[in-house]
N, C-alpha and C positions, 0 to 999 in steps of 0.2 A: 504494500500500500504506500499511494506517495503521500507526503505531506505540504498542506498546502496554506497560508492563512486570507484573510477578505481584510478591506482596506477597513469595516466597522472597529476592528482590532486597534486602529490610528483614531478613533474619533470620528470617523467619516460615516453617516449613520442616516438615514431616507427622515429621519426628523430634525424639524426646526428647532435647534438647540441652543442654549447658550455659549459660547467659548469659538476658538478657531483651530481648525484640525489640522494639519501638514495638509501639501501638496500634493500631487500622484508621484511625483518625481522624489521626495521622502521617500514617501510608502514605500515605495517600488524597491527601491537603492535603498533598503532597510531590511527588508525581506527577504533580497539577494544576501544581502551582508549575513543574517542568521543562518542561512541554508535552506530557506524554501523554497517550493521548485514548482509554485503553481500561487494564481491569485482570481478574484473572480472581482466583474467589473467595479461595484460601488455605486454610487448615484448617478445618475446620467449628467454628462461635462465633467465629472472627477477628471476622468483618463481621459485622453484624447478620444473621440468621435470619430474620426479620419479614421479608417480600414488599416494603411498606409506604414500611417504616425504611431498608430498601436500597437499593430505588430512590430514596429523598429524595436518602439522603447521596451515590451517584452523580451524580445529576444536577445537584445541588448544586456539585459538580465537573467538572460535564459529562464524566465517564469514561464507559463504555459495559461492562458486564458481559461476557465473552467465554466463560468456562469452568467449572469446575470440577474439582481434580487430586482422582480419588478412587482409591485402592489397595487391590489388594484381593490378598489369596494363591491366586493361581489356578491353581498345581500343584496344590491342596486340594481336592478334590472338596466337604467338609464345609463350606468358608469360602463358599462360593457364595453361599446362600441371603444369607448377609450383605454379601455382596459388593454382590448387585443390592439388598437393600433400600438402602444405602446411596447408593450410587449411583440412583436411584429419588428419595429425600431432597433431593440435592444436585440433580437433575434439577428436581424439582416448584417447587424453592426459582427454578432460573433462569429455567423457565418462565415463574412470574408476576413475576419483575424484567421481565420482556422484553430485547433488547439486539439484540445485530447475529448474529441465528443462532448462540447457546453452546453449546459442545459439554463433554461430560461425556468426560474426559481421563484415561481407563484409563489405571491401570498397576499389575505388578505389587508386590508388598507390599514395596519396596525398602529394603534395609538390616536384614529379619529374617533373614536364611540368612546363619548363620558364613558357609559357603563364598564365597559370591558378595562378601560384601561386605569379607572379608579379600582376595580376587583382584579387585576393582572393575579396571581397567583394562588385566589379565592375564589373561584368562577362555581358561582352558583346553579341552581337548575332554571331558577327565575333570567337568566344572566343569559338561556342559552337563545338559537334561533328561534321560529317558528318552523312552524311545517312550510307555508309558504315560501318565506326565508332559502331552507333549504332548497326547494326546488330551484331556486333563482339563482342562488352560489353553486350550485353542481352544476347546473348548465351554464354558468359561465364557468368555470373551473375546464370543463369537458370543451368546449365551443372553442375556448383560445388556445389549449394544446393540439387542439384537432387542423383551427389555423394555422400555427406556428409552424407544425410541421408540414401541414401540405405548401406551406410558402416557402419553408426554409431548410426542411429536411430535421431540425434540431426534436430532442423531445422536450417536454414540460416534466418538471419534480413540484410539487407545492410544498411549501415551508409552511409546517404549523408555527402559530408564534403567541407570546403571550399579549395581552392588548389587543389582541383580534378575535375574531369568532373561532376560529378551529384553536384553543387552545389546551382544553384537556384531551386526556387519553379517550374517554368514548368521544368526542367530537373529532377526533381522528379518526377512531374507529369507523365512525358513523361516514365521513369525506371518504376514508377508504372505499369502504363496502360499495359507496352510490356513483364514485367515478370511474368512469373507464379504465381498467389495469391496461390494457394498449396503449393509452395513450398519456396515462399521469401514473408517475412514480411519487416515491416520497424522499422531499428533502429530509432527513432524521437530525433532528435538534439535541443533540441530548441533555443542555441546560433547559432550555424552552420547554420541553417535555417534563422534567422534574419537576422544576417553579411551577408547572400547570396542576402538580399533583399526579404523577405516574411513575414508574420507575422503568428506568429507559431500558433494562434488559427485556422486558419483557412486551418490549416491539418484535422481536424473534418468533414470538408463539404466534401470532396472526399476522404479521405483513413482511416476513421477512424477502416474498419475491417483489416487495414495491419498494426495496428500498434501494434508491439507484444513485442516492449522493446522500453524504454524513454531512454533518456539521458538529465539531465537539466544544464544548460549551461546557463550564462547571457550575454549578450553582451550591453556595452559601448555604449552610441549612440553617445556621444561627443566624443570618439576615434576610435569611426568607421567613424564620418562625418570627422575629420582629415584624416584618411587613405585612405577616398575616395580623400579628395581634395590635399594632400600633394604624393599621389601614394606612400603609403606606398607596399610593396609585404606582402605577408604571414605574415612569422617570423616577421617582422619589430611590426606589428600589433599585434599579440599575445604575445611580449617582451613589449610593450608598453601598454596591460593591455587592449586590445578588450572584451574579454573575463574575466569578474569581479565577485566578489562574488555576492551569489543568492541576487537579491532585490536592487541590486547596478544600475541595468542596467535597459532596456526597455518591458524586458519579463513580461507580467505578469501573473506571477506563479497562483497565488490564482485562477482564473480563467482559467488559464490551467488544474490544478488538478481536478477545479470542472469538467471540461469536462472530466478526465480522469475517474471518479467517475461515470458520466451520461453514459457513455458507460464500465461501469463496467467491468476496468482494473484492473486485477486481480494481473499484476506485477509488477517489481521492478522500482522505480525512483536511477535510477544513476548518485548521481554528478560528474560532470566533469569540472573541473575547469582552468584547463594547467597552472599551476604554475610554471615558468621556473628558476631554478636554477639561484639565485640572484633577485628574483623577491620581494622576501617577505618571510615570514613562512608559509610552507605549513600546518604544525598544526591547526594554529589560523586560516586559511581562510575556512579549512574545517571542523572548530568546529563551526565556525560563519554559515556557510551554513547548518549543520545539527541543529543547532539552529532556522537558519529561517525557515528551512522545517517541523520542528516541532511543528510551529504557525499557519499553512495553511494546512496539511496532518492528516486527522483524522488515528488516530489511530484502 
C-alpha cells in the first residue's frame, strides 16, 4: 500500500475559516520533503487548474494525483445540476493530469445544516433524513457517478463525513445498501467514522467490496467525550484537536491495515489530518504520521 496525505493536513479545508493556510507550492514541497508519494486535489484554484501546470508541479515532486473532494447538497433536488457540473470540472481536470486511477470523492455539503453540524459527533434519530430526503440524495449520489464516468471514464467513492447527512455507521449502511455498487464505492474515513459513533473495523463485515479508497484519520476519545458532553458543534471540535495525529487517538490502525491487507487493497492510504491554521505545524504532525505509518504498512 502506498502512502499518501490531502492538502486539509496544511489547513486547506472546503470551509470558510479563520487563519491562512500555505500555498500548493508549500504543500507540495513539504510532502515530497516527508516521503509521500501521492496527494489528492484540495479546493478548487488550491493547485493549479491548467492540465499542463499540474502535472509539471506533481511530477516535479514525483506525487501522483489520486482525487478530488467535491460537495455537493444532495438532500436538494435543485443543487444537483450543480453538483454534477462541478464534479464533471474536477473530473475533466484529473483526467488529463493522468495518475494512478483518481477518483472524484463525493460528499455531502458538510458543515451547511445548523443541525448536523451543531450535533457532529451526536447525531440523533431526530437528526437523520426523511424518506423523501433519501430518495433525492441517492439519486443524486447514483446520477453524478453515472455522469462522471460516462464523461470521463473516472469512478465516484463518497466520503461519509461528520457535519453532513451520511455520518453515522447505519446512514452509511443505509447510502450503501441504496446506491449503485457499479458505480459508487466508499471513501472509508476512519476518524469520520469513529467521531460518528462506529468502530471502523467493522466496515469489513458488510462493505468491504465498496471500499475502493481509505482515508486514515485519528480521533481523540477524551475530546470527542468533551464535545459530546460540553455540545461542542463541528468546528469547535476539530479547533480543539478531535481529530489527532495517527496513534494518538482510539483507531487502531495496525489492525485496520491488516484487514486492509486480508482483503487485498490494492490502494492508497490517505492521511488526513485537519490541521487548522494556528493549530500546530502542519510539517511535524505529518512527518510524525508518515513515521507511524511506516511501522504498521509493509512495504
Amino acid at each position: 500500500m502506498k502512502i499518501a496525505n490531502a492538502p486539509c493536513s496544511w489547513g486547506v479545508l472546503e470551509f470558510d475559516l479563520q487563519g491562512k493556510s500555505p500555498d500548493y507550492t508549500q504543500v507540495l514541497d513539504e510532502m515530497h520533503a516527508i516521503g509521500y508519494s501521492g496527494t489528492e486535489l484540495g479546493d478548487w484554484g488550491f493547485m493549479p487548474i491548467d492540465p499542463a501546470k499540474l502535472r509539471d508541479e506533481l511530477a516535479a515532486r514525483e506525487l501522483t494525483m489520486l482525487g478530488a473532494f467535491v460537495p455537493v447538497a444532495l438532500a436538494d433536488a435543485e443543487s444537483h445540476a450543480a453538483g454534477e457540473k462541478s464534479a464533471l470540472q474536477h473530473a475533466r481536470l484529473l483526467a488529463d493530469v493522468g495518475g494512478d486511477t483518481p477518483f472524484i470523492v463525493l460528499a455531502d455539503d458538510n458543515g451547511t445544516i445548523p443541525q448536523r453540524t451543531y450535533n457532529a459527533g451526536r447525531i440523533r434519530p431526530e437528526h437523520a433524513l426523511t424518506q423523501e430526503q433519501w430518495d433525492t440524495f441517492v439519486d443524486g449520489v447514483d446520477h453524478i457517478a453515472q455522469s462522471v464516468r460516462d464523461n470521463t471514464g473516472l469512478r465516484t467513492v463518497f466520503h461519509h463525513h461528520c457535519a453532513g447527512y451520511i455520518e453515522t455507521p447505519l446512514e452509511v449502511d443505509t447510502l450503501m445498501q441504496r446506491t449503485n455498487p457499479n458505480l459508487v464505492g466508499l471513501c472509508f474515513d476512519t476518524g469520520h467514522y469513529r467521531f460518528g459513533g462506529g468502530e471502523p473495523l467493522d466496515i469489513f463485515e458488510q462493505h468491504t467490496d465498496r471500499i475502493w479508497h481509505v482515508h486514515f484519520k485519528d480521533c481523540h476519545p477524551e475530546i470527542a467525550a468533551c464535545s459530546r458532553k460540553d455540545r461542542w458543534d463541528y468546528f469547535q471540535s476539530v479547533g480543539k484537536g478531535v481529530f489527532c495525529e495517527l496513534g494518538q487517538g482510539d483507531v487502531n490502525f495496525p489492525a485496520f491495515v491488516a484487514e486492509l491487507e486480508n482483503m487485498e487493497y490494492d490502494g492508497w492510504i490517505v492521511v488526513e489530518q485537519d490541521v487548522l491554521p494556528g493549530m500546530g505545524s502542519p510539517y511535524e504532525s505529518a512527518e510524525r504520521n508518515f513515521q507511524y505509518l511506516n511501522t504498521i504498512v509493509a512495504k
